[in-house]
C-alpha positions in Angstrom: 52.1 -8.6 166.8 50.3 -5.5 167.4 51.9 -2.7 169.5 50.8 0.6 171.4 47.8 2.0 171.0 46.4 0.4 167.8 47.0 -3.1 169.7 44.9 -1.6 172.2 41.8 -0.2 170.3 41.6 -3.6 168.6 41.9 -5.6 171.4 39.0 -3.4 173.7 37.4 -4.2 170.4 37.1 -7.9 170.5 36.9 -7.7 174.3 33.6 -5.4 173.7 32.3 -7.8 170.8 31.9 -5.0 168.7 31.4 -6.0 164.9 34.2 -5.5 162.7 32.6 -4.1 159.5 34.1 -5.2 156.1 33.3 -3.5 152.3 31.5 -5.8 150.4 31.9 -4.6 147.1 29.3 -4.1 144.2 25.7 -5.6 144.5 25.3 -9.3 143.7 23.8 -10.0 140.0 22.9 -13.2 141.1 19.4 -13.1 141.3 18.9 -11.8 138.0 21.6 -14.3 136.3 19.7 -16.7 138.0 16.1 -15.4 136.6 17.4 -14.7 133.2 20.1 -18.2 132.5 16.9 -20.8 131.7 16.1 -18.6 128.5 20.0 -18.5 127.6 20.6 -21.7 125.2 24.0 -23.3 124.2 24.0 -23.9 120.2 26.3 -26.6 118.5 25.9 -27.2 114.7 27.7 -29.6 112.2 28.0 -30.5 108.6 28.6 -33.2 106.9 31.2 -33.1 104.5 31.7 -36.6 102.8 32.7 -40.2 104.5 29.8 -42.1 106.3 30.6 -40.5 109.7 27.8 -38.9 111.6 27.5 -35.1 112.8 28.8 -34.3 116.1 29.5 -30.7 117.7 33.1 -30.0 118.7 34.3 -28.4 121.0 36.3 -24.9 120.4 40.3 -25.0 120.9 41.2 -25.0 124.2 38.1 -26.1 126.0 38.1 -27.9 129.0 35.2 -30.1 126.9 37.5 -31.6 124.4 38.3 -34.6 125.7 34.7 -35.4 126.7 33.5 -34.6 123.1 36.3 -36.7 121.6 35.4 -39.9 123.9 31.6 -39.3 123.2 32.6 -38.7 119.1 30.9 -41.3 117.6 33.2 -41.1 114.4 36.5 -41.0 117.0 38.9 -43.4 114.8 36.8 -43.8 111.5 39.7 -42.3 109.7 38.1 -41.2 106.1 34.9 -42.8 107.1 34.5 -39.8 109.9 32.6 -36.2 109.5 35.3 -34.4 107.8 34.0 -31.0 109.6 32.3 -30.1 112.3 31.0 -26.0 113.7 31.4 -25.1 117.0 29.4 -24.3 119.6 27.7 -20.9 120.0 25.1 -19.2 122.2 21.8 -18.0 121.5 18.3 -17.1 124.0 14.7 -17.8 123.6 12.2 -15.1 122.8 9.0 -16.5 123.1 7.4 -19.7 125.2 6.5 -21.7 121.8 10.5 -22.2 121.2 11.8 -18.9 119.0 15.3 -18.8 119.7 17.8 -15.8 118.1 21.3 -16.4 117.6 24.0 -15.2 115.1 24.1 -15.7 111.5 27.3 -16.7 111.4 26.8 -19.7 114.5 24.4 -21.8 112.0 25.5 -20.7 108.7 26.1 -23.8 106.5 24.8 -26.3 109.2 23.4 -29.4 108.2 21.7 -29.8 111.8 21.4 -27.4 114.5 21.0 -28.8 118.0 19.9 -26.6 121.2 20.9 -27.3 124.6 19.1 -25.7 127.3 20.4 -25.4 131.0 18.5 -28.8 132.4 20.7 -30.3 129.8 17.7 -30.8 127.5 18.8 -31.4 123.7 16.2 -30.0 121.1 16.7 -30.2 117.5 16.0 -26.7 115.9 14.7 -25.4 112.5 15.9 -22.5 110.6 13.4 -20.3 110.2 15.4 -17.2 108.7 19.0 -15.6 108.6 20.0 -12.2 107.9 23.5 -11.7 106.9 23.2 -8.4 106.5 22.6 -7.6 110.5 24.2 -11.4 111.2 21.3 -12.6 112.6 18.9 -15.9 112.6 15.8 -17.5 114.0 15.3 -20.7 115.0 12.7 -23.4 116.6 12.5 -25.9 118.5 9.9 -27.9 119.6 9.8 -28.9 123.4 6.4 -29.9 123.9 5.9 -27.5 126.8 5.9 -23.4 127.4 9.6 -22.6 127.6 11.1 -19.6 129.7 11.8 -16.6 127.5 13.4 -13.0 128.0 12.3 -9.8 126.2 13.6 -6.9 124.3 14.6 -3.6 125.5 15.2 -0.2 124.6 19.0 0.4 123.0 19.1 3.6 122.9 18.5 3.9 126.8 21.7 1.9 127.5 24.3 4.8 128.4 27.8 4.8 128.2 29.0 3.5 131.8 25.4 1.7 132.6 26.2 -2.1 133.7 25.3 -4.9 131.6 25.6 -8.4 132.0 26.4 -11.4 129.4 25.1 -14.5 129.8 26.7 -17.2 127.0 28.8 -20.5 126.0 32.2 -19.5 125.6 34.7 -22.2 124.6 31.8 -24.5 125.0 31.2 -23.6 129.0 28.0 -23.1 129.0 25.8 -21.2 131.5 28.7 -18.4 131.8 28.5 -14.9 133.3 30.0 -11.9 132.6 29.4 -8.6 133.9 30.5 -5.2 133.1 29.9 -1.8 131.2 29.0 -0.3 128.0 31.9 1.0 126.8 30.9 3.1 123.8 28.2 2.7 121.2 27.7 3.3 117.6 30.7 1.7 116.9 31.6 0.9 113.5 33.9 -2.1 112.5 33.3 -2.7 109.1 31.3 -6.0 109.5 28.7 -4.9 107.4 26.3 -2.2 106.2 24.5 -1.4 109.0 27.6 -1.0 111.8 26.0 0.5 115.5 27.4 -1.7 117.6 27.2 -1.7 121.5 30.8 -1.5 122.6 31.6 -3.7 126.1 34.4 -4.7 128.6 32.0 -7.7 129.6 34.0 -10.4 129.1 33.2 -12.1 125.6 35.0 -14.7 124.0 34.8 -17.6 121.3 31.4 -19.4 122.1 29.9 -15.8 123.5 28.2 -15.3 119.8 24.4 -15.2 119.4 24.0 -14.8 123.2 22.5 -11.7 125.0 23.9 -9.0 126.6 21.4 -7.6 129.1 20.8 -4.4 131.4 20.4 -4.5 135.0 16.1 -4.5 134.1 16.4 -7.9 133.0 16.0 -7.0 129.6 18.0 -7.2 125.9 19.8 -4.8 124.8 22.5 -5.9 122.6 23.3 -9.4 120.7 26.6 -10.4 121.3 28.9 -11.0 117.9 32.0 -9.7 117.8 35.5 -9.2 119.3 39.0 -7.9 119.3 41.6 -10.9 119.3 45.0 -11.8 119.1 45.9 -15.4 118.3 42.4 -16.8 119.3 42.8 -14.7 122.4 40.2 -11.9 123.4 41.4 -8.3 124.1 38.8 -7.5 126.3 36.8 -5.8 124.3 33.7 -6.9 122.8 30.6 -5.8 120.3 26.9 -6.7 120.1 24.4 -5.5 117.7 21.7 -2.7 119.5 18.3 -4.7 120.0 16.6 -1.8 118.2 18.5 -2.5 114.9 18.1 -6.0 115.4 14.2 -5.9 116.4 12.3 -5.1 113.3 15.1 -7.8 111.6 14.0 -10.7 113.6 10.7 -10.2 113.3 10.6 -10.0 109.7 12.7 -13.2 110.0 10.1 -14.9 112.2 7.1 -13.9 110.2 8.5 -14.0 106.3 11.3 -16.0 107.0 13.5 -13.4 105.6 14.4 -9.8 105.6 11.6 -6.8 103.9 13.9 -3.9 104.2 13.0 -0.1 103.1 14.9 1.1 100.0 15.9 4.6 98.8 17.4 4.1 95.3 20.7 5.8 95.9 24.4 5.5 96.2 25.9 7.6 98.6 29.2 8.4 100.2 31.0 10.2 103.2 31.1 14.5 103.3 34.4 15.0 104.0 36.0 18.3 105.6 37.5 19.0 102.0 33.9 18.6 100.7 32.0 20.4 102.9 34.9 23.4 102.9 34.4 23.4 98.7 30.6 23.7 99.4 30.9 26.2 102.2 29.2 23.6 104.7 29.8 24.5 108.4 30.1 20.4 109.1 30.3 17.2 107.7 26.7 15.9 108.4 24.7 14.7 105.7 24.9 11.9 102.8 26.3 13.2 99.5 23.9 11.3 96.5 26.7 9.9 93.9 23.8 7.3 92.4 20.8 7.5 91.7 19.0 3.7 90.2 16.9 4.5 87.0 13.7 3.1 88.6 14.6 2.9 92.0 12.0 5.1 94.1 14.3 8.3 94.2 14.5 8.4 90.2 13.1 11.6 89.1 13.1 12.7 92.8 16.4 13.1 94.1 19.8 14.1 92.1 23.5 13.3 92.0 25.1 15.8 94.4 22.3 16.4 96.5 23.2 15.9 100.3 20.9 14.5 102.2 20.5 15.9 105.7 17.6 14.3 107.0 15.4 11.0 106.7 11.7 11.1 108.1 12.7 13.3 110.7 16.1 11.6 112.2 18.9 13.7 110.9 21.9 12.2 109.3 25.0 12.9 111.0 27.1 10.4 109.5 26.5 8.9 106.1 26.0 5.2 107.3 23.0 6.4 109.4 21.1 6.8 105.9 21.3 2.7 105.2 19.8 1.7 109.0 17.2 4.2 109.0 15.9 3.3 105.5 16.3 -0.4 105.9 14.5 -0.2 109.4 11.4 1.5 107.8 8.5 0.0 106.1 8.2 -1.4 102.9 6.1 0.6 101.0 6.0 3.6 103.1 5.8 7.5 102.1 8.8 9.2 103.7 10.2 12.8 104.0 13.7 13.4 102.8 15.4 16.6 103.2 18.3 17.5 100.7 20.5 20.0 100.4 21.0 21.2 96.4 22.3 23.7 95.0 23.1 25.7 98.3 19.5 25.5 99.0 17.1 23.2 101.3 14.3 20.7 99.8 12.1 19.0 101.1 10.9 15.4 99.1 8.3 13.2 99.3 9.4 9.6 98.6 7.3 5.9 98.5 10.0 3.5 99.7 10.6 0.1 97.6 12.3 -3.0 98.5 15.8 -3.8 99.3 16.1 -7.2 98.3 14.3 -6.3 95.1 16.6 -3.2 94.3 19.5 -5.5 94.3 18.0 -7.2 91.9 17.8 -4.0 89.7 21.1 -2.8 90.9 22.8 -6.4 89.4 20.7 -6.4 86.7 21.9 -2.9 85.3 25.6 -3.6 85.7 27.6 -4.2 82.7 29.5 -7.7 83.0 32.0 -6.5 80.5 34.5 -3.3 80.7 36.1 -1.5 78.0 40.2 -1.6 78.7 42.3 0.9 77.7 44.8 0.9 74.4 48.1 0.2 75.7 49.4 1.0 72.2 47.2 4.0 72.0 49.2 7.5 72.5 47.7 9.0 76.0 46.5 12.9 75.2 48.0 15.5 75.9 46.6 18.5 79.0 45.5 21.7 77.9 44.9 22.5 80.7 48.5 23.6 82.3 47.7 25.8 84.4 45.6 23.6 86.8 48.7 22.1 87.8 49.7 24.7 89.7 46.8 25.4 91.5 45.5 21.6 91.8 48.3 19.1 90.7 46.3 17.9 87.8 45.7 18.6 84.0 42.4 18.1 81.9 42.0 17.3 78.4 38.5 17.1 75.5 37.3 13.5 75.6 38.1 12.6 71.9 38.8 10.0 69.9 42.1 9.8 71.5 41.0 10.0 75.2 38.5 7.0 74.5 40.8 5.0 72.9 43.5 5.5 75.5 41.3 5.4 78.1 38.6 2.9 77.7 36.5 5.9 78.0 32.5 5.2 76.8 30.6 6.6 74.0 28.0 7.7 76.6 30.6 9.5 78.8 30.7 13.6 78.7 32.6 16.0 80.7 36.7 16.4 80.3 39.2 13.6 80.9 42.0 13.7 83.6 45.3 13.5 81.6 47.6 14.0 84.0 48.2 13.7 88.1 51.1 15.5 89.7 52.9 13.2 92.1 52.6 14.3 95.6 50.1 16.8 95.1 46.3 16.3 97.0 45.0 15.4 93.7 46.9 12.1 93.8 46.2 11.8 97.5 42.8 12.0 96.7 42.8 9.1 94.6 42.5 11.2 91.2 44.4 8.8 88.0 44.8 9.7 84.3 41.6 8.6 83.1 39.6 9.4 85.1 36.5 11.4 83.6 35.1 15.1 85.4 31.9 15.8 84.6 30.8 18.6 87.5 32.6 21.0 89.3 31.3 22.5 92.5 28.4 20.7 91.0 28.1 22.1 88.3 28.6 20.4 84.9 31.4 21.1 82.7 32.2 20.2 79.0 34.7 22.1 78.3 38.5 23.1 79.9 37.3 27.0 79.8 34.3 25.9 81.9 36.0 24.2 84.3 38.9 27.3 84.9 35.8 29.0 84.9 34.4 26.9 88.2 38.1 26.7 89.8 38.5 30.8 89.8 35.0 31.3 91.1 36.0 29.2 93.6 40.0 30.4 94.3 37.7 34.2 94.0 35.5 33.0 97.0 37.9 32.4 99.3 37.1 28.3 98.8 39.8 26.4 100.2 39.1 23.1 98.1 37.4 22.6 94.7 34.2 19.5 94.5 35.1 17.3 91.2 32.4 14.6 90.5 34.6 11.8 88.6 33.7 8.6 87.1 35.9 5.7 85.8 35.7 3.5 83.4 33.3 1.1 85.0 31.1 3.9 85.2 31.2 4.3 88.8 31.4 7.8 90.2 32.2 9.6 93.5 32.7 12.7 94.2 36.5 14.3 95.7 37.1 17.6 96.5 40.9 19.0 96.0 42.5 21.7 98.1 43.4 24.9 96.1 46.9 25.6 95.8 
């Protein structure tokens, strides 16, 4: 019971009639869930994998749906007879009134029938039109007779850290689920494939969230919901979609080819690292260093191994993976400007893009199926290059006879063969091996051991604090590792 003079404020209070005003908390989303759910589709796929039974979605682990699926299974108690696999459900959303639908790649890959639900419990039978599993994204279609509600794309790049968004999905089999929360962080990379940029969010996502949108407070797209941290089938709260503005130009190339027509450079690249960019004298790590370039790819003749490229039609390159999405986002066919960095000096190049999916044809086509493998029998030669030891924990020898009998080395290869590694030492936490062949220093080339003691005092002279070896094994791959100078 209320005493004293609070007791009396709130009692004149109610005596008076006076309102008693209470927070309400955030704005309601539920006019715009409400606008935006009809386009939002449940997807369940199956395959048939032997035994007469029929396909029928399951459920995901855990639903509440289970036990309704397994009394509506048709192929409940068949025993062998019954569909020996079936895919669960996923999410997806319609983007145009005649029945386009985007989901994930990996929600209908392998399906032998792909079935849509939409929210008046409406079951639609959808085609494949095209999958991606590059960018882990497909079309479909279905056919409803009749104009079907749709949502639009957005604008990525305009969704700020800290802006709210708002996922709209099927997780573990739902349906017509909300979730509403923030971008947490963007151009995230997680190693799901080569062209990582992913929205970050602590909108709650989980199993059966895949292939649906995750949309800003405008209604519109701005992320495709496909990944997420978990533990034991669990969620950690944190989830990842794919930016609509690297996933734009792929679905429409999907609905109009039925597959992907991605830009293509012609190179293999790799990361500047601090040791690299300190052996080059580079104030930052920005940039793609060239370690490839494909004989008649449409950088041959143009751009060389070493070169750094800075920029790519204007859009700079601050990490190396930005290089893949803005070539594969450009047009087939299309004369580009690419900036380089060689020799200490800037260039600007003039290069007609060719096709992805054709230049992996090329790339497979030019690999040797079968690697020479080293001697075991065959005495390994010896360093005559003490001295390097001390000042980069590794020794060099001529690539003779010897070497290439030791090593597997090819008849092709030139340059000076590592002979030994000093355990411990930043060569070996480099990655450098006996074997391995040098053929440039601070880009330079080198065939012999006084040329490269040459390139390594120049450098040590300089004040350098790390020295750039290209290398290349036996497979013939190369890479380039700088050392730090003892």
């Amino acid at each position: 019971m209320k005493t004293g003079f609070a007791a009396l404020v709130v009692g004149s209070m109610l005596a008076l009639g006076a309102p008693i005003a209470f927070a309400k908390g955030p704005e309601s989303v539920a006019p715009l869930a409400a606008q935006l759910s009809p386009a939002v589709v449940n997807i369940g796929t199956s395959r048939m994998m032997g035994g007469g039974g029929l396909p029928f979605p399951e459920a995901p682990e855990g639903s509440p749906l289970n036990e309704m699926f397994d009394d509506l299974n048709p192929n409940e108690g068949q025993g062998p007879e019954a569909i020996q696999e079936a895919r669960s459900l996923g999410s997806g959303f319609i983007i145009s009134a005649d029945g386009l639908v985007v989901t994930n790649n990996h929600v209908v890959e392998g399906a032998d029938e792909i079935l849509v639900f939409l929210t008046d419990g409406t079951r639609l039978p959808a085609k494949l039109v095209g999958a991606d599993t590059k960018a882990d994204l497909a079309v479909l279609k279905v056919d409803a007779g009749h104009e079907l509600p749709f949502v639009e794309f957005g604008d990525s790049d305009s969704a700020d850290v800290g802006d709210w968004v708002m996922a709209i999905g099927n997780p573990f089999g739902l349906g017509g689920s909300v979730s509403l929360g923030i971008v947490s962080a963007r151009n995230r990379d997680i190693q799901a494939g080569p062209y990582d940029d992913f929205i970050q969010t602590d909108a709650a996502i989980n199993q059966g969230n895949s292939g649906g949108p995750l949309f800003d407070m405008d209604g519109k797209v701005v992320g495709i919901n496909t990944a997420i941290i978990a533990r034991g089938g669990s969620s950690l709260g944190i989830g990842f979609a794919v930016p609509v503005n690297l996933a734009r130009p792929v679905v429409a190339q999907l609905a109009e080819f039925g597959e992907t027509r991605r830009g293509w450079l012609g190179v293999g690249i790799q990361d500047v690292t601090d040791e690299m960019a300190a052996s080059l004298g580079r104030p930052d790590t920005h940039g793609a260093m060239v370690v490839e370039v494909t004989e008649t790819g449409p950088a041959d003749g143009v751009v060389e191994e070493g070169d750094i490229i800075l920029d790519f039609n204007g859009r700079p390159i601050v990490r190396m993976r930005d290089l893949p999405r803005f070539v594969a986002e450009t047009a087939v066919g299309e004369r580009v400007k690419v900036k380089v960095l060689r020799e200490g000096k800037e260039l600007m190049l003039d290069i007609t893009l060719g096709r992805l999916e054709e230049g992996e044809k090329i790339i497979a086509a030019a690999r040797q199926p079968d690697v020479a493998t080293p001697d075991p029998s065959a005495e390994p030669p010896a360093g005559v290059a003490p001295g390097l030891k001390e000042m980069l924990g590794l020794d060099v020898g001529p690539i003779d006879e010897q070497a290439r009998e030791a090593f597997a080395i090819g008849e092709d290869a030139e340059g000076l063969v590592i002979t030994d590694v000093v355990q411990g030492s930043d060569a070996e936490r480099q990655g450098l091996l006996s074997g391995l062949v040098i053929s440039e220093v601070n880009q330079q080339s080198v065939t012999t051991v006084a040329e490269l003691t040459e390139r390594v005092d120049a450098a040590k002279e300089a004040g350098r604090p790390a020295v750039l070896f290209k290398v290349t094994d036996p497979a013939g791959t190369s890479r380039f590792v700088a050392v730090k100078l003892q």
